[in-house]
N, C-alpha and C positions, 0 to 999 in steps of 0.2 A: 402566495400559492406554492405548494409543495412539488418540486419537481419530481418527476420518478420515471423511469425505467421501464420497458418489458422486458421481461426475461428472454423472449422470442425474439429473433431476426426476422425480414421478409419470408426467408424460407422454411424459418426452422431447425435449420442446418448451421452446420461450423466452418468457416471456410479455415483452409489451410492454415491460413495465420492463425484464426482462432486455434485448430488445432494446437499449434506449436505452442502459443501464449498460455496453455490452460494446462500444459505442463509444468509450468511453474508459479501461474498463478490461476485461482480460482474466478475461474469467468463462463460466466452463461452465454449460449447463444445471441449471437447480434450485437454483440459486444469487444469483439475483436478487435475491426478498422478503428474504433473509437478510442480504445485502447492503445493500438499502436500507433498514431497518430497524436495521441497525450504524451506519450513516453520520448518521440520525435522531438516534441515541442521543449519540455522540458530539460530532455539533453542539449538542445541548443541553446538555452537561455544560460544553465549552468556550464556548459563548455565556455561560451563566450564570459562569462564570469569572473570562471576560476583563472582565465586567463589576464582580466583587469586587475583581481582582487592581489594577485603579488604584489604588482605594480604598484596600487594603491597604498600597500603598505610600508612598501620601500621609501617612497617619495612621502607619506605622512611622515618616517622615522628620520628622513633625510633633513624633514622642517623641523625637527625638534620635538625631542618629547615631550616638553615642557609646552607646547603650542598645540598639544592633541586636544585638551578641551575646550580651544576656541575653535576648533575645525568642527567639535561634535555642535558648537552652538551653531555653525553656521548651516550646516545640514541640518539641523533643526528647523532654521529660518528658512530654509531653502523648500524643506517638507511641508513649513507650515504656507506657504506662498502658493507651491504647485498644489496643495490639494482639493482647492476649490475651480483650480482651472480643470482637473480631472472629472471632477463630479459637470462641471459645466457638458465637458465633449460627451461622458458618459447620456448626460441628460438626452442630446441632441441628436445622436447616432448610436445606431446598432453594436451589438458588443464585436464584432467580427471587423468593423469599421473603427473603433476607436482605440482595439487594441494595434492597428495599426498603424491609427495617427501616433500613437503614443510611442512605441518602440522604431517606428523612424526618427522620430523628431529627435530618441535617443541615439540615433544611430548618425546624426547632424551634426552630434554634439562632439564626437566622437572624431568623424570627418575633422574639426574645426581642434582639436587637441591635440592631433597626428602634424596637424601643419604648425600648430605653436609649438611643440614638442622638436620638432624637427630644425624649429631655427630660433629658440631661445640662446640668452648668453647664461651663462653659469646663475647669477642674480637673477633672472629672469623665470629661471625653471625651476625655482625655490618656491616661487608664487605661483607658478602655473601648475607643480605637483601637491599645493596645499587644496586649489580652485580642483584639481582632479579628485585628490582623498574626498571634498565635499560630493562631487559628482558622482562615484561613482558609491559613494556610498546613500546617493538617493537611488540612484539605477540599481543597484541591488533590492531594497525592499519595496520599490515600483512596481518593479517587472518581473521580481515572484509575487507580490501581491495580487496583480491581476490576472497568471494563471491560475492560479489555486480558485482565484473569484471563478474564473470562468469550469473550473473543475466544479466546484461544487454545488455549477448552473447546468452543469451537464449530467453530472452522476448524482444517484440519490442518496440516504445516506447509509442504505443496507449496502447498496454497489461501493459506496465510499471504503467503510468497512473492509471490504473483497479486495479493493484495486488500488488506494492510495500507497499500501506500503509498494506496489509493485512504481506506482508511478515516483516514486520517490527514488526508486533505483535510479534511473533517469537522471534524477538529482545526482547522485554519486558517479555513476557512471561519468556524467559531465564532467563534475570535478575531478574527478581522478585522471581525464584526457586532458583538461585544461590546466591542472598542477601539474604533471607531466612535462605536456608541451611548451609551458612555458620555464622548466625548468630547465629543460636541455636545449633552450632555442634563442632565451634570452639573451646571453654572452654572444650568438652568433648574428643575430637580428637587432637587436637593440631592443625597446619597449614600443616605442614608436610603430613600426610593423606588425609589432602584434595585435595592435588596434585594428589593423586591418582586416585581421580575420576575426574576430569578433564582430566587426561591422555583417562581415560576407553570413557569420553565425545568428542575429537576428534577425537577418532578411528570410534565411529558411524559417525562424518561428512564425513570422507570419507568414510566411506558404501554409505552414503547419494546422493554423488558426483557423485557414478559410476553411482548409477540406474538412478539420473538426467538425466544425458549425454546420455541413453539410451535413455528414455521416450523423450526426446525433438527432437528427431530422427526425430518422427511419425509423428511431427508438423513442417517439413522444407522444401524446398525446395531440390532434389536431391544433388545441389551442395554445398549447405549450411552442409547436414546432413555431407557429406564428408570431408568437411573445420573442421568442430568441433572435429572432430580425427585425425585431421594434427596439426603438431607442426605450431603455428603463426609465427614463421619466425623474419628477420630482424636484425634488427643491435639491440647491445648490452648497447649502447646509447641513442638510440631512443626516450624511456623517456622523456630522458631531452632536446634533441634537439626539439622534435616536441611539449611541451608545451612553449618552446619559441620564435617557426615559427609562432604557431598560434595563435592570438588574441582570439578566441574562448574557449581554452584550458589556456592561457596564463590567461584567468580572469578567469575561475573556481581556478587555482591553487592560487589566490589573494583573493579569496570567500574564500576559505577556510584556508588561511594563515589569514585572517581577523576573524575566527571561532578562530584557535589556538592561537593565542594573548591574544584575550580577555576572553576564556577558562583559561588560563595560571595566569591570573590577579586572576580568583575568585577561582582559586585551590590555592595557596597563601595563601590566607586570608582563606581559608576552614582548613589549613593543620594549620596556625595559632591558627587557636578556637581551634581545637584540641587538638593542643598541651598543651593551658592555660589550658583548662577546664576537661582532663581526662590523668590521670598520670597513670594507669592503660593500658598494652599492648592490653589485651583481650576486654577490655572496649572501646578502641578506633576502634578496628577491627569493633565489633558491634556496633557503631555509625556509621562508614562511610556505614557501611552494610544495617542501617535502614535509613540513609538516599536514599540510592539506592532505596529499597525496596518501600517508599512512591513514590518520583518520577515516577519507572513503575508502579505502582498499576492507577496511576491518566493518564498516557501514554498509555497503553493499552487500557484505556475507549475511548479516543481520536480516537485512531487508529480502532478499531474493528466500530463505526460507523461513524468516520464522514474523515479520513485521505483520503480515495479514494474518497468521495464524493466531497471533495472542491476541491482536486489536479482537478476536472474533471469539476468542475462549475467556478473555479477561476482560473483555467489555474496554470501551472508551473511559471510562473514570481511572482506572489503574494503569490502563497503558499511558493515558496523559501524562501521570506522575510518573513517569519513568527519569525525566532530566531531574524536576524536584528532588527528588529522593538523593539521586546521585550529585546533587549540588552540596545538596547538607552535608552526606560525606564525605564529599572532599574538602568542603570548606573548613568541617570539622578537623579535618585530616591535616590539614595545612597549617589552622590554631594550632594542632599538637604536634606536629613534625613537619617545619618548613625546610625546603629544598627542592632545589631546581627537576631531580628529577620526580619526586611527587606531583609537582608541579604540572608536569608533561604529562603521569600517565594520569591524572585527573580531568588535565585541559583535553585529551584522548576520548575516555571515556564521558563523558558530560557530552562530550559532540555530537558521538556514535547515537548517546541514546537519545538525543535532542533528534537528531537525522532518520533514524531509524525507528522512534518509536513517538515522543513525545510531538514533532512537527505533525504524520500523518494524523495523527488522534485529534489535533488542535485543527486541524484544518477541515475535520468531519466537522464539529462544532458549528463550522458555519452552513451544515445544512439544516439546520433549525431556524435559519432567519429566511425574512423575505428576497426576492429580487433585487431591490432595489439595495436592502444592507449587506447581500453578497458582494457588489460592486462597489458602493459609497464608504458606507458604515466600516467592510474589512478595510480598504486601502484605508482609511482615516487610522483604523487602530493599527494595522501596520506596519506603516508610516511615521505620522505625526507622534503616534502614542510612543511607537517604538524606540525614536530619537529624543522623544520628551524623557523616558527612561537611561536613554545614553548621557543627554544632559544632568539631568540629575546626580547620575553615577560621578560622569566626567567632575563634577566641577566638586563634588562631596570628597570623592578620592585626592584629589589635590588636595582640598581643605584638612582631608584627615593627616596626611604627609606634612603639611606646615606646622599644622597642631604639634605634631613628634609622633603621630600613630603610628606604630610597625606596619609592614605588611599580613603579620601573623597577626595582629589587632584589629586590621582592616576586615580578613577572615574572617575572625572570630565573630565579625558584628553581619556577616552575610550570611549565619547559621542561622538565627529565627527567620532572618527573612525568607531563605528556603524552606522553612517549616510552615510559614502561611502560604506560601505558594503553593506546597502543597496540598494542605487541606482545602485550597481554592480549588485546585486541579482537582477534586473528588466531587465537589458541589456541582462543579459545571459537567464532569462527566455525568453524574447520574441527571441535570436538566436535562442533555441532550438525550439519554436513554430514555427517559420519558415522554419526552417528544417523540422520539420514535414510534411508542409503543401506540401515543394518542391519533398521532399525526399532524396535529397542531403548530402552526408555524408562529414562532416567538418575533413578535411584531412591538415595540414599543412596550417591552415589561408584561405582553399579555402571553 
């Protein structure tokens, strides 16, 4: 069933927030509190993040570079385990219900790392920062998985169009508070404490989550509002069976395994620099921090005026390709003039347009599928599919470095790969534009 929108509120009117929100972004009556209420949620997941995500890098780089691609197998193993248990809780309970089990249970985990972090011995917190690099590197594509699911059960995909590039500020906005705050806070705190506010940060997401589900009530369809507080149903495989029934599904999860690959190559070489140029634990926290911190500063600009205005004058198929594009030429860039600072403004720009234009347009995509593949089907693909691409990368990139490949070698073989990626990204824009036009929801290749 195809979700959708009225354009109307109860009264027709804009309330104040509306007012203020439709100076920057394009929003129709009755669509306000829903609105800011997505944008809440989302800043909290990626505040609390960007505040894990240093840490995790610090403490992956502190275990060894040479031990990065048995930590990507083990989030792998760790992906492929939790994602049947997900589709289980989804099956059972309501989406407002099980995004809660879910982000607490994260938030237990968390509790229980703060107290091993706190009285490990020097040997001890070597295994306990390898056991965290896997954790949070599931808690990252978890718990944006399942906003985005629940965005694109709540918005349709003309509204998606209008309001994801806004809700993705959200995104930057987070991060730029959370590389920030952990930049100037860590040397005075330790890492340990900073868990704590991350814990305090997704407890408001789901405050966020309830009153969502409420507000988007107002704006459904009778049977719609009643589907959104039924548990989605189905089989506990589904996932995976229906992104490889359908050719439709079947290449977003190839789009985005083409994303993790070449992701995988320049975190490598990113965790490499590191490692040469700053022997200091704290010092390297705060690099990977400030380089976060410029990336959304320059993301935000993008997003706040111009992310919803192309996705709607260029369509979904070109704006997809925005990371594509810029992957090829860097990668090309790299084969031909390697150096560190190339390096940087490429890992820069590949981010930007990955955050600002390439993630929104990927995540309309998923309002062509059913119910049940907004919740199951995406988290399997970005997920499982996700890390199944990180493994891949991980263990290929070693292999090429043993063989005697350069880095500029390794490049040079990540340029077709961004050339199918893109013309992927053009195929599945134009399915999704066609669905729109029909209104046909792409169920199992139909």
């Amino acid at each position: 069933m195809t979700t959708s929108i009225s354009v109307s509120g109860p009264n027709n009117t804009y309330g104040r927030l509306g007012e203020g929100l439709r100076k920057i972004v394009q929003i129709h009556p009755g669509e306000g509190k829903a609105l800011a209420w997505s944008w809440l949620y989302v800043f909290s997941l990626f505040l609390a993040y960007y505040i894990l995500r240093p840490i995790r890098e610090e403490l992956g780089v502190a275990g060894g570079v040479n031990n990065l691609p048995w930590l990507f197998t083990g989030t792998l193993i760790a992906m492929t385990v939790i994602n049947p248990l997900f589709a289980w809780v989804v099956k059972r309970w309501p989406r407002e219900r099980f995004i809660a089990i879910a982000y607490r249970f994260f938030m237990l985990n968390l509790v229980a790392f703060m107290l091993l972090l706190m009285n490990a011995t020097p040997e001890q917190h070597v295994w306990i920062g390898r056991a965290f690099f896997i954790w949070v590197s599931v808690f990252n594509l978890f718990v944006i998985s399942v906003f985005w699911s629940f965005m694109v059960d709540v918005f349709s995909g003309e509204q998606a169009k209008r309001v994801f590039g806004f809700l993705a500020t959200g995104a930057t906005v987070g991060g730029i508070a959370g590389s920030a705050l952990t930049s100037g806070l860590v040397e005075r705190l330790g890492q340990t404490w900073l868990l704590l506010i991350s814990i305090v940060l997704l407890e408001v997401a789901v405050f966020a989550t309830r009153r969502l589900s409420g507000i988007s009530d107002a704006f459904k369809r009778p049977i719609e509002r009643r589907e959104g507080h039924e548990p989605v149903g189905g089989g506990l495989l589904a996932g995976i069976t229906h992104t490889f029934r359908s050719p439709y599904l079947l290449g977003i999860a190839i789009f985005i395994l083409c994303y993790a690959v070449t992701s995988t190559i320049l975190y490598f070489q990113q965790a490499t620099i590191a490692e040469q140029y700053f022997a200091d634990r704290a010092a390297r926290t705060a690099f990977f921090a400030d380089i976060s911190l410029w990336v959304n500063c320059i993301t935000l600009g993008v997003q706040l005026f111009l992310t919803g205005r192309i996705m709607q004058w260029l369509g979904v198929a070109l704006t997809l390709c925005a990371m594509p594009m810029m992957s090829m030429l860097g990668f090309a860039g790299l084969a031909t003039f390697p150096g560190i600072g190339l390096f940087v403004v490429f890992q820069v720009v590949r981010n930007v347009s990955n955050y600002a234009l390439t993630r929104p347009a990927r995540e309309v995509l998923f309002t062509a599928v059913s119910r049940e593949d907004r919740y199951k089907t995406k988290n399997f693909i970005d997920t499982v599919v996700y890390r199944g691409g990180d493994q891949i990368a991980a263990w290929s990139y070693a292999g090429l470095l043993a063989i005697g490949l350069s880095l500029t070698g390794i490049a040079a073989i990540a340029v077709p790969l961004s050339a199918i990626w893109l013309i992927l990204g053009v195929w599945l824009g134009r399915r999704q534009q066609r669905w729109e036009s029909t209104g046909l929801v792409t169920v199992e290749g139909k």
